[in-house]
Each structure stands twice: as structure tokens, then as C-alpha cells.
C-alpha positions as CSV (number, residue, x, y, z in Angstrom):
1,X,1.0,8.5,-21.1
2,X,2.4,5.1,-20.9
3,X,2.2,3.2,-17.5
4,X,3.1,-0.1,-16.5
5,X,1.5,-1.2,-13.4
6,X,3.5,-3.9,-11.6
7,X,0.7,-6.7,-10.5
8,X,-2.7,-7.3,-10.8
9,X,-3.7,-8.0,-7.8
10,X,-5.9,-6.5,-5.3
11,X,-4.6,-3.3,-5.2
12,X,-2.7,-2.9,-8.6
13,X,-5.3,-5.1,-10.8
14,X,-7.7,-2.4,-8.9
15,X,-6.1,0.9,-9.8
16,X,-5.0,-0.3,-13.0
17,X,-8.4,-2.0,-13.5
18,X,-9.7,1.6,-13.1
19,X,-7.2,3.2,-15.6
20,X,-7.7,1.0,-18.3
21,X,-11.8,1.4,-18.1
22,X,-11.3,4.6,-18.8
23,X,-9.3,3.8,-22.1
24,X,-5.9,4.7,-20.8
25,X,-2.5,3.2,-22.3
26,X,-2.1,0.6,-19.3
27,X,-0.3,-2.3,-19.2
28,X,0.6,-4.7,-16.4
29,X,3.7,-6.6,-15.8
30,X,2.5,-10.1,-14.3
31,X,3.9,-13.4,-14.0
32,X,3.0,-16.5,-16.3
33,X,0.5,-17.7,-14.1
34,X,-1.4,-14.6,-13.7
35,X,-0.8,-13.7,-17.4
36,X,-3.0,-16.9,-18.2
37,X,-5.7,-16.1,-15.6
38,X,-6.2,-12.7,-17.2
39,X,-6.0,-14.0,-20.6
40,X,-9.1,-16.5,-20.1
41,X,-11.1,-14.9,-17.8
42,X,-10.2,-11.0,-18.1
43,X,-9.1,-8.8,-15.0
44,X,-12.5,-9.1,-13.3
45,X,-13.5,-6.1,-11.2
46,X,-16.4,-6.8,-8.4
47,X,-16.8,-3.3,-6.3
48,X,-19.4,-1.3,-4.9
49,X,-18.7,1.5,-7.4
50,X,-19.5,-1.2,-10.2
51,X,-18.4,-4.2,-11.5
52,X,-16.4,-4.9,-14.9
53,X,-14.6,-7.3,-16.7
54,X,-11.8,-6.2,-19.1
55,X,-11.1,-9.0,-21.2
56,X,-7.7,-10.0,-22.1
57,X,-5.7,-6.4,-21.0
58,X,-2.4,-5.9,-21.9
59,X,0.3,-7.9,-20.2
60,X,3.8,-8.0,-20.0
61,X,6.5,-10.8,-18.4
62,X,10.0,-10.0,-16.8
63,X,12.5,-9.9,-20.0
64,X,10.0,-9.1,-22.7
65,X,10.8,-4.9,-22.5
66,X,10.9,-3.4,-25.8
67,X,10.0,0.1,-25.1
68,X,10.2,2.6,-21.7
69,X,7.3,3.5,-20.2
70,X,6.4,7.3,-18.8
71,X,5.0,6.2,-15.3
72,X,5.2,2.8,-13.4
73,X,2.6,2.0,-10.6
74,X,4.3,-0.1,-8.1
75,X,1.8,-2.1,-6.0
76,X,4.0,-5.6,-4.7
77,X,4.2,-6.7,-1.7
78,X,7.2,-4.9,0.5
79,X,9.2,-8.3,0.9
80,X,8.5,-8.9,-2.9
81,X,10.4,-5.4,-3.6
82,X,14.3,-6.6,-4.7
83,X,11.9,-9.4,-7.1
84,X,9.6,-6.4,-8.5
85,X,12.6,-4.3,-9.2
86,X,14.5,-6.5,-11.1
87,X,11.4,-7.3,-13.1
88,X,10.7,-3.9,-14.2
89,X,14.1,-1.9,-14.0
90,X,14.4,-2.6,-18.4
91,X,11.0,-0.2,-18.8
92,X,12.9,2.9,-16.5
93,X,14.0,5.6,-19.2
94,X,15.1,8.7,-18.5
95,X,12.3,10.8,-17.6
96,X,10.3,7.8,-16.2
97,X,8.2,8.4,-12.7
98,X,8.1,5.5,-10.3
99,X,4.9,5.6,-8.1
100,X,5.3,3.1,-5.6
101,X,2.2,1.7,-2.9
102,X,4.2,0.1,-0.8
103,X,3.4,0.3,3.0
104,X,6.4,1.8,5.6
105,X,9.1,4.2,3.9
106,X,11.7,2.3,3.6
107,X,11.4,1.5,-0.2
108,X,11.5,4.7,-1.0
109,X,15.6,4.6,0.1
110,X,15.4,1.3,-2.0
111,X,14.3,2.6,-5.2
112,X,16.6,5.6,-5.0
113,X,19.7,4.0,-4.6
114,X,18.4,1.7,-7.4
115,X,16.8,4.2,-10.1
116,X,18.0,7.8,-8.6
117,X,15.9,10.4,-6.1
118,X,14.6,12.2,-9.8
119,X,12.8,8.9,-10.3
120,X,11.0,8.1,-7.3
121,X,8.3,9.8,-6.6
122,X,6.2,9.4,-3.0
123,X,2.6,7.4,-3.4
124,X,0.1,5.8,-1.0
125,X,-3.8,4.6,-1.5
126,X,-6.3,3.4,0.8
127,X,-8.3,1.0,-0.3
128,X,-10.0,-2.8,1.3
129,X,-9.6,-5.0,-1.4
130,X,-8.5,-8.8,-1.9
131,X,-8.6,-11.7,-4.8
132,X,-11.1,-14.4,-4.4
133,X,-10.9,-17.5,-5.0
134,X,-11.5,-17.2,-8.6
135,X,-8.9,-14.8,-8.5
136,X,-11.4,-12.2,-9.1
137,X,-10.0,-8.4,-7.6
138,X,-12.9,-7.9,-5.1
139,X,-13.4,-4.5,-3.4
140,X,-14.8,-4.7,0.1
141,X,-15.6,-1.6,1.0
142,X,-16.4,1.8,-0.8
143,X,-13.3,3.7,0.5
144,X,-10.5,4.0,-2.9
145,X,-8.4,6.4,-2.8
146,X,-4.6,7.2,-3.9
147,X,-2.4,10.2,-4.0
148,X,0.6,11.0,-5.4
149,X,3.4,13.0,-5.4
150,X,6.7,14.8,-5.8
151,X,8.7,14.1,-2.4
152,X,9.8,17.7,-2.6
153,X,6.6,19.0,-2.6
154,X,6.3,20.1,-5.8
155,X,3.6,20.5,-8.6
156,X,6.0,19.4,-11.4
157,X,5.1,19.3,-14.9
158,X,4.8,15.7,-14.7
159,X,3.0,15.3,-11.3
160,X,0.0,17.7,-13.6
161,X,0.1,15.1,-16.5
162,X,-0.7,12.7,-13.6
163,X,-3.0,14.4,-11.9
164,X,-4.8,14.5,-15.4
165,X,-4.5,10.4,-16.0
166,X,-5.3,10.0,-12.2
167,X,-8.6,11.8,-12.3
168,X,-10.3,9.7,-15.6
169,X,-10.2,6.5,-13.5
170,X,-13.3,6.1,-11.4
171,X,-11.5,6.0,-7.9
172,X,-10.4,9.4,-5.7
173,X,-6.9,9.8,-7.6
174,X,-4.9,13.2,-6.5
175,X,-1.8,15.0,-6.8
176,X,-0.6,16.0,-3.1
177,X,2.4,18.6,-2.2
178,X,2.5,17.1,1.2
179,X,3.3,13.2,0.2
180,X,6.1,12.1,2.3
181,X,3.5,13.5,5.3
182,X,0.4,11.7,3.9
183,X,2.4,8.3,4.1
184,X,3.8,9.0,7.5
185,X,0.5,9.3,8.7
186,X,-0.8,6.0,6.4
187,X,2.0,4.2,8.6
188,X,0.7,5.3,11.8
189,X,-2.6,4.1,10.9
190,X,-1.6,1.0,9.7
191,X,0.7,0.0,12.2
192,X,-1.7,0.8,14.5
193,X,-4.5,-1.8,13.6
194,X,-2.4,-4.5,12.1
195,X,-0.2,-4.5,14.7
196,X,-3.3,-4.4,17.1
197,X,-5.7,-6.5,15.5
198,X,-2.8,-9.4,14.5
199,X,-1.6,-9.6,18.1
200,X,-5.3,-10.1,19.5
201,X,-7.0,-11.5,16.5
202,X,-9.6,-9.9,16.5
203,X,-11.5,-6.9,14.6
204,X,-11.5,-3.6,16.5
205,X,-14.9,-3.8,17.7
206,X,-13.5,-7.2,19.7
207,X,-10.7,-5.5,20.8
208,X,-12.4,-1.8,21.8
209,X,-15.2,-4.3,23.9
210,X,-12.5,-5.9,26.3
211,X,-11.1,-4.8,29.5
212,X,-8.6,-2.0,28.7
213,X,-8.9,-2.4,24.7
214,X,-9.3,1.3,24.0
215,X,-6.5,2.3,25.9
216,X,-4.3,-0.4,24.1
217,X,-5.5,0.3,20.5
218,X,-5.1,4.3,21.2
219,X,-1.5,3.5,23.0
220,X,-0.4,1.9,19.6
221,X,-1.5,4.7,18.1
222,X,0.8,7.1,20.3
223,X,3.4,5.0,20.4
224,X,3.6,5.0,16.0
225,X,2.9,8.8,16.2
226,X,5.9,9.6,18.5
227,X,7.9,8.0,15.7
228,X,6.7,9.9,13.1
229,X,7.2,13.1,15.0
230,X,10.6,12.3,16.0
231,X,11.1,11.8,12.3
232,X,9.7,15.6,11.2
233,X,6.0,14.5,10.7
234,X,3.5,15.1,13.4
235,X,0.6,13.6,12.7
236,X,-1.9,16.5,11.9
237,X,-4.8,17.6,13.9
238,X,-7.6,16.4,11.8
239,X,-5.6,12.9,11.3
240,X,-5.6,12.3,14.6
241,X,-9.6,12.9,15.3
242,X,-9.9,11.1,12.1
243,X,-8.4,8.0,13.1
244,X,-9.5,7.7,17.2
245,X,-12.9,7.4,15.0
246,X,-12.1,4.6,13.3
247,X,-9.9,2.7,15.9
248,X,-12.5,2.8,18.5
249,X,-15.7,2.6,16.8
250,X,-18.4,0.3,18.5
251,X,-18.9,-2.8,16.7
252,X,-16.6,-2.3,14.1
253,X,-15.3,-5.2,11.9
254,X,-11.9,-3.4,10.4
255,X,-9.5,-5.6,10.3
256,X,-5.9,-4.9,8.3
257,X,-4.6,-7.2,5.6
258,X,-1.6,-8.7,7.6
259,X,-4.7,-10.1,10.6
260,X,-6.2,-11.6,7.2
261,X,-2.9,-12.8,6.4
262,X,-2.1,-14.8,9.1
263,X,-5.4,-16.0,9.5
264,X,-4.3,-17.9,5.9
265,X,-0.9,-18.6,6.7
266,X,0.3,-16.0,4.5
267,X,3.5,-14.2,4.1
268,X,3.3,-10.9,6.0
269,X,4.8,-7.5,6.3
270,X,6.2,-7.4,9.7
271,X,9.6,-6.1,9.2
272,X,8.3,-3.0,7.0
273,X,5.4,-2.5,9.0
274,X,6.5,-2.7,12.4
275,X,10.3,-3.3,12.7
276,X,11.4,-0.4,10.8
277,X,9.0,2.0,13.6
278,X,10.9,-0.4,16.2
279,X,14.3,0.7,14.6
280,X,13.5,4.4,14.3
281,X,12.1,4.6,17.7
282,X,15.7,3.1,19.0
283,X,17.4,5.6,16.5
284,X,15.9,8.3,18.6
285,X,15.9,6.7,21.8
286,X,12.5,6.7,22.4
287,X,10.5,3.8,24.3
288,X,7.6,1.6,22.4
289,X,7.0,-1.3,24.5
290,X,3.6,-2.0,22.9
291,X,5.5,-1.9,19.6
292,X,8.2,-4.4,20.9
293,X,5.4,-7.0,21.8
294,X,3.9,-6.8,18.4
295,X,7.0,-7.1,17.1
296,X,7.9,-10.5,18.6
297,X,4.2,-11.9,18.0
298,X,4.5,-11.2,14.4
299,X,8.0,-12.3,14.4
300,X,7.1,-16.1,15.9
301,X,4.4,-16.7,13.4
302,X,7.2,-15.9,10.6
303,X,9.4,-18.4,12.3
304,X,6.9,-20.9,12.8
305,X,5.6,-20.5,9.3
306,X,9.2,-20.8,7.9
């Protein structure tokens, strides 16, 4: 199986790092810039489940498509999405599965009125990682998973050929029948702490240690799970005790990627992350007042960065 991975990043020089260890046909579509990087120093894996350096991997440039590929991992940014489609729409054939990572849903309605529903399947990992300053992919934490699926809930002939591919590379990689639900609840989760820890700056433990903290961190939580229910997809049982875990855990030093981003100055994710809850709460008239304040914090450090 062919598969293009779009980036090599964090996250797609990770999973596709992973892939192509494991002697799988991989090849990622990269700018110039990063194109060079990988050429001279190699995609340069430092994790906790090992460190490797795969010198010189395949790349590919927008506009150099020869041949279709049989799966692409998408793994951009959510504001880079129009940029990533363009990029890699020449290596869509017929039967080709689109995989995307993005955070939020609404690229999934992006990429179907692009490439068609049969295309686009539903996909979501979990996984702490970041480039370094020598633009190294550097895992921070142990946690590396990614599932996959058909948005129909099927275990399609190709989701199996998939599953195979997924389950060589040396991260948790599985098929799910339940994906559009798996990244409802992702989204709940993540709204939750980087909307919570961007608006206070501070890691969980910070927040869970002031006056009230708790209650604000679990109220985010709520307020991102009544959207998802008023959507068709309650957060589950065990997804809930799961996560009151991790969002009020003494001491704890998770932060989300859009608190790091900010901290840099960085573009961030607040439209996809947190405006599109805002807009689905209003679509079914239901009340997110902690939402709303996010909202507008993340929205004045876009305008002031601009």
C-alpha cells in the first residue's frame, strides 16, 4: 500500500516516521525547505519508545505527482487545510482513502465537497509531540495513538488493509467502527484544556490549585459535551471518568498545543477548535458562556498578532 503523508512534522513526521521504520511504501509531501532539512539530516525521531533517524526518506513537492497513491495521511494544521488540499489533490485516484488528523469536524465537510464522501474517511490520534529547534520530531510523552475509520461504521475491505499497515508501525494504530464518535469526544477533550489552559496560561495543575479552578476546567468540559450531545454523540461513560482524571489531576503539567502556541506567538486553531462548538451550540440554542469567553481571548491574540 502506497501512502503519502502530508508533512513531517510533529505529528505526520511521527506517524509516518513510524511507518516507514517498519519498511512500508511511505512518502511525504513537504515543502522545499523541509525537503532540504530531511535530505541532510534525515527525519530524526527522539521518543520514549526509541529514537531513530531515517536518513534521506522519500519526499515529494506540490506539482511533482506522477502516480496516485492508495492512502493519504493528512496531518496539517486546520487553517493550512485549503493550502494542503491543493497540494495533494493530483495523488487522489479513484479508490484512494483520505485519513485526515485534523482537530474539530469541520474538515471532514471540506474534503467531501472537495474529493467526495467515498474518499474521506474519519481519523484522529493522540499523541504530545513538537519539532525542536533542530527541527528534530521530539515525542514528549509515551501516549501515541491513532485510529481510523469508515464514517459509516464499517469494516471495509480497505479499512482491513489499513488496519494491517497501521499495526507494523510501532505506535497503537487501530481500525474503529465508531470514528465520527471517537473524534467527537477528542474535541471535547481538547477544547476543554486548550481552551482552559490558553485563557489562564497555565498547566492544569495551576489552574485545578486556584480558587474555583476545578469547577471552571470541569464546566468547559460540560459545556463542549452538551454540544456534542446535541449533535448525536454523548460523550460515553468511560470518556467522561477518563477525562475528569486528567483535567483535574494534582500537580499536573498538561498543557495543549495551542497554550504552547501562543506562548511562541504562533498561529493557532481557534476558529476550528472553539468557534465551530460556539456555532453549533447557537445552532441548537444552547448557552456556553465559558465557551464565548474563550472565544474572545483567543480571538484578541489572533488580532493582535495579525
Amino acid at each position: 500500500m502506497r501512502i503519502l503523508v502530508v508533512g513531517a512534522g510533529a505529528i505526520g513526521g511521527y506517524f509516518g516516521g513510524r511507518l516507514l521504520q517498519a519498511g512500508n511504501d511511505v512518502t511525504f509531501l513537504v515543502r522545499a525547505k523541509r525537503a532540504a532539512e530531511l535530505a541532510g539530516a534525515g527525519l530524526v525521531i527522539k521518543s520514549p519508545h526509541g529514537d531513530i533517524t531515517l536518513k534521506n526518506p522519500p519526499t515529494l513537492q506540490a506539482g511533482a505527482f506522477t502516480e496516485k497513491f492508495d492512502a493519504v495521511l493528512l496531518s496539517c494544521k486546520a487553517f493550512d487545510l485549503d493550502d494542503a488540499i491543493a497540494s495533494f489533490a493530483p495523488a487522489v485516484g479513484p479508490d484512494t482513502a483520505i485519513i485526515p488528523m485534523l482537530n474539530g469536524m469541520r474538515h471532514l465537510d471540506v474534503l467531501e465537497q472537495k474529493f467526495g464522501a467515498a474518499h474521506v474517511m474519519g481519523g484522529q490520534c493522540q499523541i504530545a509531540a513538537t519539532l525542536n529547534a533542530q527541527r528534530e520530531v521530539v515525542q514528549m510523552t509515551p501516549m501515541q495513538a491513532l485510529s481510523f475509520g469508515e464514517r459509516n461504521g464499517s469494516m471495509s475491505a480497505r479499512l482491513q488493509k489499513l488496519a494491517a499497515v497501521m499495526a507494523s508501525g510501532n505506535f497503537d494504530g487501530k481500525p474503529s467502527t465508531t470514528i465520527l464518535h471517537d473524534m467527537w469526544e477528542k474535541w471535547v477533550f481538547l477544547a476543554t484544556i486548550a481552551g482552559a489552559t490558553s485563557v489562564m496560561r497555565a498547566a492544569i495543575g495551576d489552574i485545578i490549585a486556584a480558587p474555583d479552578g476545578r469547577d471552571f476546567i470541569l464546566g468547559v468540559r460540560d459545556e463542549c459535551a452538551s454540544v456534542a450531545s446535541a449533535n448525536g454523540f454523548a460523550p460515553r461513560a468511560a470518556f467522561l471518568e477518563r477525562t475528569v482524571g486528567m483535567l483535574t489531576a494534582v500537580g499536573s503539567k498538561l498543557t495543549a498545543s495551542m497554550f504552547r502556541d501562543i506562548l511562541i506567538g504562533a498561529p493557532i486553531e481557534a476558529d476550528q477548535i472553539i468557534g465551530d462548538l460556539i456555532a453549533r451550540a447557537d445552532a441548537a440554542k444552547m448557552p456556553v458562556p465559558k465557551l464565548r469567553v474563550i472565544y474572545t481571548h483567543l480571538k484578541t491574540y489572533e488580532n493582535a498578532r495579525a
